[in-house]
C-alpha positions as CSV (number, residue, x, y, z in Angstrom):
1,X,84.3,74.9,83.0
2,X,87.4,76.9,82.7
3,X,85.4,80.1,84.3
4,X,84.3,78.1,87.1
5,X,87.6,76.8,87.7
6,X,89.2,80.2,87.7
7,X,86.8,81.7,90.2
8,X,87.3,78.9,92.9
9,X,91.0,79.9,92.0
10,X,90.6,83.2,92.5
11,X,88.6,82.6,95.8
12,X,91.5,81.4,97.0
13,X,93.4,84.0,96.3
14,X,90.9,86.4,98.3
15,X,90.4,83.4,101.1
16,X,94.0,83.7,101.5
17,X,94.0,87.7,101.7
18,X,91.0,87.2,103.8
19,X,93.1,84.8,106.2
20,X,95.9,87.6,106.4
21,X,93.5,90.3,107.3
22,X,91.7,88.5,110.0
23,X,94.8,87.4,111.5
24,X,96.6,90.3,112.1
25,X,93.5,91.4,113.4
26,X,93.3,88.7,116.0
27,X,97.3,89.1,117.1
28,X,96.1,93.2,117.4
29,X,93.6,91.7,119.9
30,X,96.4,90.3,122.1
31,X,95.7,86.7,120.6
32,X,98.5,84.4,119.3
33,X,98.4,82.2,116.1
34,X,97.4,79.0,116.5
35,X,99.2,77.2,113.7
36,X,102.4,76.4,114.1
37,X,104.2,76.9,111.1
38,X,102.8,80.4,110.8
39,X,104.2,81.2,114.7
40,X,107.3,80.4,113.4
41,X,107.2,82.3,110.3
42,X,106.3,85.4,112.1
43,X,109.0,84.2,114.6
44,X,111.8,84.4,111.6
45,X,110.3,87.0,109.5
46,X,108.7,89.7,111.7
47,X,105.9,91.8,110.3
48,X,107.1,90.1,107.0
49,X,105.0,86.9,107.8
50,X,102.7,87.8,105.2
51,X,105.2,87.0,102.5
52,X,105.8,82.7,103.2
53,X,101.9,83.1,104.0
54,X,100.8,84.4,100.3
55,X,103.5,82.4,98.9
56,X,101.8,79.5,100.2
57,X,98.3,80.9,98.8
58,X,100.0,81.3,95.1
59,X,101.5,77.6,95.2
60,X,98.0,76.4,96.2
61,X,96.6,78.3,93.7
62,X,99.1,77.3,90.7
63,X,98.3,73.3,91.7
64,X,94.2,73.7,91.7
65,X,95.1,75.4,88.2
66,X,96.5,72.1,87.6
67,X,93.6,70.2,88.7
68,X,91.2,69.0,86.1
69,X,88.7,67.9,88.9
70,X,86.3,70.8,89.6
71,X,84.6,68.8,92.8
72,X,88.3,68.6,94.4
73,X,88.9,72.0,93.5
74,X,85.7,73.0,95.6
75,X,86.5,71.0,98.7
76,X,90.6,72.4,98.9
77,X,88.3,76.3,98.8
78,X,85.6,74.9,100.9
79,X,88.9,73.9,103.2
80,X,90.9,77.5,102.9
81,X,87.5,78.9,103.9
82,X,87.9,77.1,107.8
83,X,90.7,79.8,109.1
84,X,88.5,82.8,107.7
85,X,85.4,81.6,109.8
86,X,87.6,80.7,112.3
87,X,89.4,84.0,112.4
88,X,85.5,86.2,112.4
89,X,84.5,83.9,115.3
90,X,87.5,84.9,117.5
91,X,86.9,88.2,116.8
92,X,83.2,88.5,117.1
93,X,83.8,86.8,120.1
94,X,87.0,89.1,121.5
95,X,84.1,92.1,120.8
């Protein structure tokens, strides 16, 4: 169990580096962010947006380690996997 738990962990870890990725790709484009809270991180922080964005990634990731429930583990990675798919269809889309 514990090396299936640390694998959806580390997913993501690579969801949320995946997210980053893809979005700075889609503000490249011309495109805004759609969230809120990350508009006005990049509004406070500049090109250092990334840091409350991964900080955010590493305290999800500390409370699934937490998490004794490998199912609800799944569907909060299932969930972090949305803004990545997201993200490729804006850009397939842009291209």
């Amino acid at each position: 169990m514990n090396w299936v738990k640390a694998l959806l962990v580390f997913t993501v870890l690579i969801l949320g580096c995946a997210d980053l990725v893809t979005t700075n790709r889609i503000l490249d484009l011309g495109f805004g962010e759609a969230n809120p809270f990350m508009q006005m991180a990049q509004a406070w922080f500049g090109v250092w947006w990334l840091i409350p964005k991964l900080g955010l990634t590493f305290v999800v990731m500390a409370l699934l380690w937490r998490s004794k429930n490998l199912f609800n583990i799944a569907m909060v990675v299932a969930f972090c996997s949305t803004p990545v798919i997201n993200n490729l269809l804006i850009i397939a889309g842009a291209n």
